[in-house]
VOBA-1610 file (N, C-alpha, C; in pm, whole numbers, padded with zeros to 5 digits, always signed):
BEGIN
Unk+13400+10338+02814Unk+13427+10268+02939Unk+13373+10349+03056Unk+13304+10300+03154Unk+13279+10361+03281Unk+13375+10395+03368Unk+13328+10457+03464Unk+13443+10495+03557Unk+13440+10381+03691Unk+13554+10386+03706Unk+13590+10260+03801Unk+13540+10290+03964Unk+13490+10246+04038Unk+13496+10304+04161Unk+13585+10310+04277Unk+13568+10407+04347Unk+13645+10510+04371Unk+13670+10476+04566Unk+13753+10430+04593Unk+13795+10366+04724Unk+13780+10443+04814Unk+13685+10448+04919Unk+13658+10537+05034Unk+13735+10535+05111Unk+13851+10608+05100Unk+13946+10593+05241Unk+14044+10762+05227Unk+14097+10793+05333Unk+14174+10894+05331Unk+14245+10951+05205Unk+14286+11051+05120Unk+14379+11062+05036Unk+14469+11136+05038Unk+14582+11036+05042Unk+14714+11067+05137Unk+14815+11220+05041Unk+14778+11203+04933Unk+14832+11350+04882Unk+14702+11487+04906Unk+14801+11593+04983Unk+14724+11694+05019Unk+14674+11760+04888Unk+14750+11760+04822Unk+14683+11852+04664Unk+14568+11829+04628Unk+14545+11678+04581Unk+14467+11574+04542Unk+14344+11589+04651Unk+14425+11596+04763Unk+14261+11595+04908Unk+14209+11706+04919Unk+14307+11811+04871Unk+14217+11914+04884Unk+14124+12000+04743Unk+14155+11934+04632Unk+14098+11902+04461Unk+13956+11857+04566Unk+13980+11762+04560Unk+13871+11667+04559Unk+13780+11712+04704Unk+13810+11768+04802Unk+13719+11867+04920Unk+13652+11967+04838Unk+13749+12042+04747Unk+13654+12163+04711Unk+13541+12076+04602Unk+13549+12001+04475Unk+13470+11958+04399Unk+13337+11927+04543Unk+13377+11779+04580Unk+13256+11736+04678Unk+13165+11843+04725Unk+13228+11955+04787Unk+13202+12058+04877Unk+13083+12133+04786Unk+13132+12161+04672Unk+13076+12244+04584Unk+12916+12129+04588Unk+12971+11965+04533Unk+12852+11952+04492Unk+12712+11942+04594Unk+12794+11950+04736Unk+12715+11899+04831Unk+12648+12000+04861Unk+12709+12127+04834Unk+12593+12260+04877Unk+12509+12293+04764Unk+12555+12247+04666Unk+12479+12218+04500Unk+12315+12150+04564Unk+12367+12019+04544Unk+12260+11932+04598Unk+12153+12044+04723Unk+12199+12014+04839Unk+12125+12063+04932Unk+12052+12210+04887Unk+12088+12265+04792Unk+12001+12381+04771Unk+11885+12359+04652Unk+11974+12238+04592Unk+11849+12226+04503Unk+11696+12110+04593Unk+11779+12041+04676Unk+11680+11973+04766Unk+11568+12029+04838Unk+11617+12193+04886Unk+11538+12269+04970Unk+11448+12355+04849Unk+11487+12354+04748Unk+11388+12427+04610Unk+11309+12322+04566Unk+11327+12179+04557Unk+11242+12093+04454Unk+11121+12031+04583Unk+11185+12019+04696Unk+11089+11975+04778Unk+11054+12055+04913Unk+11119+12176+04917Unk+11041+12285+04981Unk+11057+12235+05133Unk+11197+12169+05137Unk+11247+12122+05280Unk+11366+12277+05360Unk+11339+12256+05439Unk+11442+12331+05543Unk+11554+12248+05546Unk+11676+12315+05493Unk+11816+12288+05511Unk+11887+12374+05548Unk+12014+12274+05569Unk+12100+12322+05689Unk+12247+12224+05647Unk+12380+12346+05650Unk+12483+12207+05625Unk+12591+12320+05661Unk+12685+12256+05756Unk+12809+12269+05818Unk+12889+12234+05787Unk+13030+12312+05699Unk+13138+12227+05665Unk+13257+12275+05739Unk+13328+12221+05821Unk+13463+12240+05854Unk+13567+12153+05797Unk+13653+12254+05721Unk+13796+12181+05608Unk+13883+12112+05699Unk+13994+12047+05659Unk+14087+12024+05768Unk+14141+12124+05814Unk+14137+12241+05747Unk+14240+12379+05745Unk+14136+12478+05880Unk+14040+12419+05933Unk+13935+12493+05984Unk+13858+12564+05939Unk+13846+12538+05799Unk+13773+12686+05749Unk+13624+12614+05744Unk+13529+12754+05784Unk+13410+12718+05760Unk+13306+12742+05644Unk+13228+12624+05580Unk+13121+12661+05472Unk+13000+12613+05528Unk+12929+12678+05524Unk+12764+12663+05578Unk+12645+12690+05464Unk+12546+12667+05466Unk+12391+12681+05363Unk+12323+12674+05487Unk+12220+12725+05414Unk+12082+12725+05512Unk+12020+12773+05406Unk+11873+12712+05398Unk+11750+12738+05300Unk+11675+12864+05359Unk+11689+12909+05504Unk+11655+13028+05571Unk+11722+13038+05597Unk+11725+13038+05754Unk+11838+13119+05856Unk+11925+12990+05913Unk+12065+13004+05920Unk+12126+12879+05963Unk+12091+12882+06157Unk+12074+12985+06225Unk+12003+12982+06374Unk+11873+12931+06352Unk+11769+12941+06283Unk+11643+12873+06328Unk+11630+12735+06292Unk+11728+12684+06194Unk+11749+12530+06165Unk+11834+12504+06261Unk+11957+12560+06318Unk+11974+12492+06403Unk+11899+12486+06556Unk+11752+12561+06595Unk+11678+12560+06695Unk+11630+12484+06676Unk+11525+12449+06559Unk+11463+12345+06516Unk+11549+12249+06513Unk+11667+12252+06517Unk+11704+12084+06526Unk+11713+12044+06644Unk+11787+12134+06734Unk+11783+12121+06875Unk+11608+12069+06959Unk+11550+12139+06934Unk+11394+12080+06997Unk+11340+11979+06900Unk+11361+11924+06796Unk+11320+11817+06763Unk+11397+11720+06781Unk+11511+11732+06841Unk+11616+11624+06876Unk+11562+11610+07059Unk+11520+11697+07101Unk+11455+11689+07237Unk+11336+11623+07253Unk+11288+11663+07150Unk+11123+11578+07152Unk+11157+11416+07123Unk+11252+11405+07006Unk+11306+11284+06969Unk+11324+11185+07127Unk+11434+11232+07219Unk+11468+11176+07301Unk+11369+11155+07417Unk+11321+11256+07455Unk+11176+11222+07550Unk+11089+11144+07487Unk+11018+11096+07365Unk+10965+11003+07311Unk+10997+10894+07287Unk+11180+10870+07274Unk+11190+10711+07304Unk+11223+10722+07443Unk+11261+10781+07519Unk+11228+10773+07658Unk+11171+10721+07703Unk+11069+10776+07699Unk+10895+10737+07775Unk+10871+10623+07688Unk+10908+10559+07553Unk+10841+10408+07509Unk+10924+10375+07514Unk+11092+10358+07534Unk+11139+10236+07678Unk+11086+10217+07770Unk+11033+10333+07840Unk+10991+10349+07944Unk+10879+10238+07977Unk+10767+10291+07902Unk+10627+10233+07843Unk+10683+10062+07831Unk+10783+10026+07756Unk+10810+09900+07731Unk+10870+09797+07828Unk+10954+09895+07897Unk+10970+09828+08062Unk+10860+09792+08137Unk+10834+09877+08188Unk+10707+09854+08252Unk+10621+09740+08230Unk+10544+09765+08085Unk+10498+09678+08013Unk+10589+09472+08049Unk+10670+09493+08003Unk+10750+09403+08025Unk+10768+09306+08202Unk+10791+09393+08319Unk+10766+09382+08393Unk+10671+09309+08484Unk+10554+09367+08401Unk+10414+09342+08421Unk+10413+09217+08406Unk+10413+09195+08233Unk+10396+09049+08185Unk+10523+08951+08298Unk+10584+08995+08317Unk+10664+08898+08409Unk+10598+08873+08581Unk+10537+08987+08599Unk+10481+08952+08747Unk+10341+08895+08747Unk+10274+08890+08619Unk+10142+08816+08624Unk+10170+08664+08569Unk+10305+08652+08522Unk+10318+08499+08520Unk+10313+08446+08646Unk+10413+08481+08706Unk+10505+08436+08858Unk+10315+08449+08927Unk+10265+08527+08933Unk+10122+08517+08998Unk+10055+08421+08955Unk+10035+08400+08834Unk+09960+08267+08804Unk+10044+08104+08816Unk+10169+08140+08834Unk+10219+08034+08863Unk+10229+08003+08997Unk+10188+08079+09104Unk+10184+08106+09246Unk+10044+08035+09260Unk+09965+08074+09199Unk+09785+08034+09235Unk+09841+07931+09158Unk+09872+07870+09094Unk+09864+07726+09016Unk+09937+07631+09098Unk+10020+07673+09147Unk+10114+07626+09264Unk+10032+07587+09396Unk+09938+07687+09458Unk+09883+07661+09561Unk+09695+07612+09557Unk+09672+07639+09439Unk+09563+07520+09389Unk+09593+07383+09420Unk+09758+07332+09351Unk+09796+07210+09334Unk+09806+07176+09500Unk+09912+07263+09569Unk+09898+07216+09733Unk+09765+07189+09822Unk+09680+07260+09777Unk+09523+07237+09831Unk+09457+07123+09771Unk+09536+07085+09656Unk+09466+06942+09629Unk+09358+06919+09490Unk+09393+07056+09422Unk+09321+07102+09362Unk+09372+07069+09193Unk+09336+07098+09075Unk+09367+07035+08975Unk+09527+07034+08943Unk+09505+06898+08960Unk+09612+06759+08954Unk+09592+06733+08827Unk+09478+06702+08737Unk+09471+06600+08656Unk+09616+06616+08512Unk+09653+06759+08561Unk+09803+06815+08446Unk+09928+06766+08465Unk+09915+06729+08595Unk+10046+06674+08713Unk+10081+06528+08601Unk+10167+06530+08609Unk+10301+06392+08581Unk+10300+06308+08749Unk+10329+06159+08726Unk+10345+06048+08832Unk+10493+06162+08878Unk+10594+06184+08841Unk+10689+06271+08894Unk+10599+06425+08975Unk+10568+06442+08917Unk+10512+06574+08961Unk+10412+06569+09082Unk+10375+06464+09077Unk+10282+06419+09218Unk+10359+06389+09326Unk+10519+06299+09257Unk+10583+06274+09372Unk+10652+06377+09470Unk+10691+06495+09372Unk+10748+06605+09416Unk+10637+06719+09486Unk+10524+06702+09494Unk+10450+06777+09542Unk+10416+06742+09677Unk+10407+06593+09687Unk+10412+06474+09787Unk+10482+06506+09916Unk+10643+06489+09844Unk+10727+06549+09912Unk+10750+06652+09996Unk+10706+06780+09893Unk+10675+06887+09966Unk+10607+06929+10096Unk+10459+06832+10064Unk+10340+06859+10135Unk+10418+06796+10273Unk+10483+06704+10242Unk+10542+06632+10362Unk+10668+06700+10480Unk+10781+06733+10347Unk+10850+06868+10428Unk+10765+06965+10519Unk+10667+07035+10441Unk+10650+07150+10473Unk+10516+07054+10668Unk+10476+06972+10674Unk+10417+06895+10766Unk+10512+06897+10854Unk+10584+06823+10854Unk+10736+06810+10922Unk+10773+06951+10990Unk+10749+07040+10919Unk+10809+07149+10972Unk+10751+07261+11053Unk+10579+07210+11006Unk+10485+07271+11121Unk+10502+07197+11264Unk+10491+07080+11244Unk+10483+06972+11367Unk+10625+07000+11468Unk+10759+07067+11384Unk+10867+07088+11443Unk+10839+07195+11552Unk+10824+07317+11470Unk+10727+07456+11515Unk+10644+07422+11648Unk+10551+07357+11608Unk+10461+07334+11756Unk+10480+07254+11861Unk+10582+07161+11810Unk+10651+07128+11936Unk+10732+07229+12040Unk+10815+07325+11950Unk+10898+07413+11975Unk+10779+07492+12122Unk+10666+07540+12037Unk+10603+07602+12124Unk+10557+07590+12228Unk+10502+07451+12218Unk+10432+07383+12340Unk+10547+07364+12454Unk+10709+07308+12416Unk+10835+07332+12493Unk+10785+07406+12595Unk+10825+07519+12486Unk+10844+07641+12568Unk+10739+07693+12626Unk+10615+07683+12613Unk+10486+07689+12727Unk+10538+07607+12873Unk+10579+07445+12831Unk+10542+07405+12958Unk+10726+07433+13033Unk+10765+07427+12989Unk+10889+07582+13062Unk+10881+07686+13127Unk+10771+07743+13082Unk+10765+07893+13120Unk+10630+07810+13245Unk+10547+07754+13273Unk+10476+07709+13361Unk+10536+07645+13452Unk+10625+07573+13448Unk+10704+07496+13540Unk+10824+07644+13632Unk+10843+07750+13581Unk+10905+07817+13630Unk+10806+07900+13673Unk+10681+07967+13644Unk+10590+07992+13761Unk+10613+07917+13860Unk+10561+07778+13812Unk+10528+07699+13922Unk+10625+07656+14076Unk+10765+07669+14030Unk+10844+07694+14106Unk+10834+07796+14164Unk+10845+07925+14110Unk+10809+08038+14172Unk+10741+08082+14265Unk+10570+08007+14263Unk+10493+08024+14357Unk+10551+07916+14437Unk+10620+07809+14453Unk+10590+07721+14540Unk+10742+07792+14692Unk+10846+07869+14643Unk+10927+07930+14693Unk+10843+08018+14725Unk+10772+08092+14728Unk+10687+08187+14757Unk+10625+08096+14850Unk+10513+08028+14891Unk+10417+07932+14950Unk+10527+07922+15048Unk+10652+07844+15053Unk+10772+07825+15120Unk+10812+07932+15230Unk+10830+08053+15150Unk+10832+08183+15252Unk+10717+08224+15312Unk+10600+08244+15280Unk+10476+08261+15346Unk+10479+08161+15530Unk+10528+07998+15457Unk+10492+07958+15586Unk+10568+07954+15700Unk+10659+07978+15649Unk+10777+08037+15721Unk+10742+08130+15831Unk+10726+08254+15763Unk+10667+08361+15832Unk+10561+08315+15959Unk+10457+08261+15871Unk+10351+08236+15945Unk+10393+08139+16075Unk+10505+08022+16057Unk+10538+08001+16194Unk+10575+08101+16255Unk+10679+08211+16223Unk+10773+08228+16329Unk+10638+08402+16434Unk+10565+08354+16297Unk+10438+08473+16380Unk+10363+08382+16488Unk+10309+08270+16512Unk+10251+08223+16558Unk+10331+08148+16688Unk+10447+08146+16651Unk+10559+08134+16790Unk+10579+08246+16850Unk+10561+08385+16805Unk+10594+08491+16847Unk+10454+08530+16939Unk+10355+08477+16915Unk+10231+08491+16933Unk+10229+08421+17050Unk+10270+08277+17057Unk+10255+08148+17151Unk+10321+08219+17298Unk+10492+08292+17276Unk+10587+08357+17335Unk+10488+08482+17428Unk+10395+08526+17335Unk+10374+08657+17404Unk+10255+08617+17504Unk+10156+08549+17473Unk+10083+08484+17539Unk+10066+08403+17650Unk+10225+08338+17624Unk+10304+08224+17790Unk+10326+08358+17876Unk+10361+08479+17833Unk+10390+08579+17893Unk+10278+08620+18002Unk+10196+08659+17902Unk+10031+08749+17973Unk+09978+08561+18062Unk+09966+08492+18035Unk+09860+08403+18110Unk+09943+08303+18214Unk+10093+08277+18150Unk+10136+08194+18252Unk+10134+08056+18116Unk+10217+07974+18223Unk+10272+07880+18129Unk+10187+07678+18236Unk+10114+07719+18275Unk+10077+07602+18405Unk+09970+07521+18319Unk+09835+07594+18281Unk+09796+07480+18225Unk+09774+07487+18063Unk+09836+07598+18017Unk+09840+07608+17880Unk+09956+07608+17746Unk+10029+07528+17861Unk+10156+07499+17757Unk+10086+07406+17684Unk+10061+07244+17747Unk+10010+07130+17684Unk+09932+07159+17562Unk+09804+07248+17616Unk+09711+07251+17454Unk+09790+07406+17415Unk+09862+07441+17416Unk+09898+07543+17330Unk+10011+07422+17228Unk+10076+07374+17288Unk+10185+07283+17134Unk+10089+07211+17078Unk+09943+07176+17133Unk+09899+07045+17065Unk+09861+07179+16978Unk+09818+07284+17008Unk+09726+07377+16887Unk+09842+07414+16780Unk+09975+07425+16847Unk+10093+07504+16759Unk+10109+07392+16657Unk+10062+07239+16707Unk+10121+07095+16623Unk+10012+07113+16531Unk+09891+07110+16533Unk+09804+07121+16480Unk+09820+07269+16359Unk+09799+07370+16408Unk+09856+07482+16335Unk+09977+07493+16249Unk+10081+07405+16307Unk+10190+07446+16232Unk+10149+07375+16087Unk+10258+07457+16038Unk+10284+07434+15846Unk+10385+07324+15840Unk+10344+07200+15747Unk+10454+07134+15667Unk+10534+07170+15573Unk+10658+07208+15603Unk+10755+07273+15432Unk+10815+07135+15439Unk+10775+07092+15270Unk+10837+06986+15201Unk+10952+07035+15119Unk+11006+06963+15111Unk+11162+07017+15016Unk+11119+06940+14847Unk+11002+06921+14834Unk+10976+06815+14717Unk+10905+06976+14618Unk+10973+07001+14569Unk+10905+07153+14481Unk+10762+07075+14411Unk+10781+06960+14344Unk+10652+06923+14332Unk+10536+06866+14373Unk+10539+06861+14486Unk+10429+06845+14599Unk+10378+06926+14688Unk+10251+06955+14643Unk+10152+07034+14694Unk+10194+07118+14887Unk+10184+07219+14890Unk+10196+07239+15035Unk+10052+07316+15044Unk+09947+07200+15174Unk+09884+07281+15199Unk+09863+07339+15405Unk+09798+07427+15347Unk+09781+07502+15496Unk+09676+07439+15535Unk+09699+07464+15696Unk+09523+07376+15767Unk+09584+07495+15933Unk+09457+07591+15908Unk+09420+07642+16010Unk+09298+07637+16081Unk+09296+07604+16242Unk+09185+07556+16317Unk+09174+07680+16406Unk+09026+07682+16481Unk+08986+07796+16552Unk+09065+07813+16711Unk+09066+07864+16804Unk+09110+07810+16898Unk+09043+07806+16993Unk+09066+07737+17082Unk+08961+07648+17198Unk+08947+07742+17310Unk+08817+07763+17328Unk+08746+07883+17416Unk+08796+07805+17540Unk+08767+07677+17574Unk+08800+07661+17768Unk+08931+07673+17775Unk+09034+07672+17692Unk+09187+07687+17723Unk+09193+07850+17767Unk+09123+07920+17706Unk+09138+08063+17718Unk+09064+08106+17845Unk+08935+08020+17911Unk+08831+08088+18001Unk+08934+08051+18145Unk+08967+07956+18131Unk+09096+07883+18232Unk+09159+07993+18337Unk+09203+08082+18250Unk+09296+08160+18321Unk+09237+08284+18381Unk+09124+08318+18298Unk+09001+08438+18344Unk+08952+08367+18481Unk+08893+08259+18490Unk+08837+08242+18597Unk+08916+08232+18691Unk+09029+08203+18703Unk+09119+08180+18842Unk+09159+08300+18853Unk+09157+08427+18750Unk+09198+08580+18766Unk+09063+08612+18884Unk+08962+08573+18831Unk+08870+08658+18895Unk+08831+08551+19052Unk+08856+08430+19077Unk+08879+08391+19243Unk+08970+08464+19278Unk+09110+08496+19251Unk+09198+08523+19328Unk+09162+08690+19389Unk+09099+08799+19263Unk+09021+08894+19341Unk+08960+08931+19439Unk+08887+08785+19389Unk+08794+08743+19495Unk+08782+08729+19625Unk+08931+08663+19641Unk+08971+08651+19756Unk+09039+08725+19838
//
């Protein structure tokens, strides 16, 4: 009869667990030494009992197998490292040259360009689009043009309050002028054509911001001025 097999689990009598640690133990450093003689491998084996005690092999030195395990467990990990690494990337890639060709396939189709793959749905939804996205330029340039003729209309106010104060000035200079002049010549025969020149000269301020204000300045009349010279120079005279 064969032997029955043998249930891998804890064995709850210590006598028995510890029978059966030393047999295993024995055969396992058995094995491993004949492994490192028949095939001329480097071994290495660590046993701690439950009791703490330690059994070790080594086919050389148990420090240079365990160096060598240490840097080939290093090399191990930097090499799948770097080809996750490598495979990300990789991966990545293939995902951003889809989305790119589906971008140019996308904006071929908006330019009008091969359709003939397009579905009656797929035309309608592109349709659509072309139409949104119309809609939303035309929104845009309205927006802009707004706000151009906004920003011109508030110049335009600007200068015309400006134009407003200018003529302002310019009367109250040309009354100040009229004032100083009734002074020096006398007021007898040059009041009359001095208001017709001041009527003539003066500025219209309209209160209409959008209607034009213009200026109209005329020369002034040499015999109104010789008038008063010549009766200066009889009365010398006399």
């Amino acid at each position: 009869m064969g032997r029955g097999k043998i249930v891998i689990r804890r064995i709850d009598n210590s006598t028995s667990r510890q029978v059966t640690f030393s047999k295993r133990r024995n055969g396992l450093l058995k094995k491993a030494k004949e492994l490192a003689i028949l095939c001329d491998a480097e071994v290495g084996v660590i046993i701690f009992s439950s009791t703490a005690k330690l059994y070790d092999f080594s086919s050389t030195s148990m420090k240079s197998v365990i160096e060598r395990y240490k840097k080939a467990t290093e090399e191990q990990q930097q090499l799948s490292s770097s080809t996750s690494e490598v495979k990300f990337w990789q991966r990545e890639a293939a995902v951003l040259s889809q989305q790119l060709q589906n971008l140019q396939e996308n904006q071929r189709q908006l330019m009008g360009q091969d359709l003939s793959k397009l579905s009656i749905k797929d035309l309608q939804n592109l349709e659509n689009q072309l139409e949104t996205s119309l809609r939303g330029v035309r929104m845009r340039k309205d927006q802009v043009l707004i706000s151009e003729i906004e920003e011109l209309s508030q110049k335009r106010n600007l200068i015309h309050q400006e134009n407003v104060e200018l003529c302002k000035k310019l009367n109250l200079i040309q009354q100040e002028n009229m004032a100083l002049y009734n002074k020096v010549y006398g007021t007898k025969d040059v009041t009359g054509t001095n208001s017709n020149a001041l009527r003539t000269n003066s500025l219209s301020i309209r209160d209409d911001p959008h209607e034009p204000v213009c200026l109209q300045l005329c020369q002034p009349q040499q015999q109104n001025l010789e008038t008063p010279i010549t009766s200066l120079g009889r009365l010398e005279m006399q």
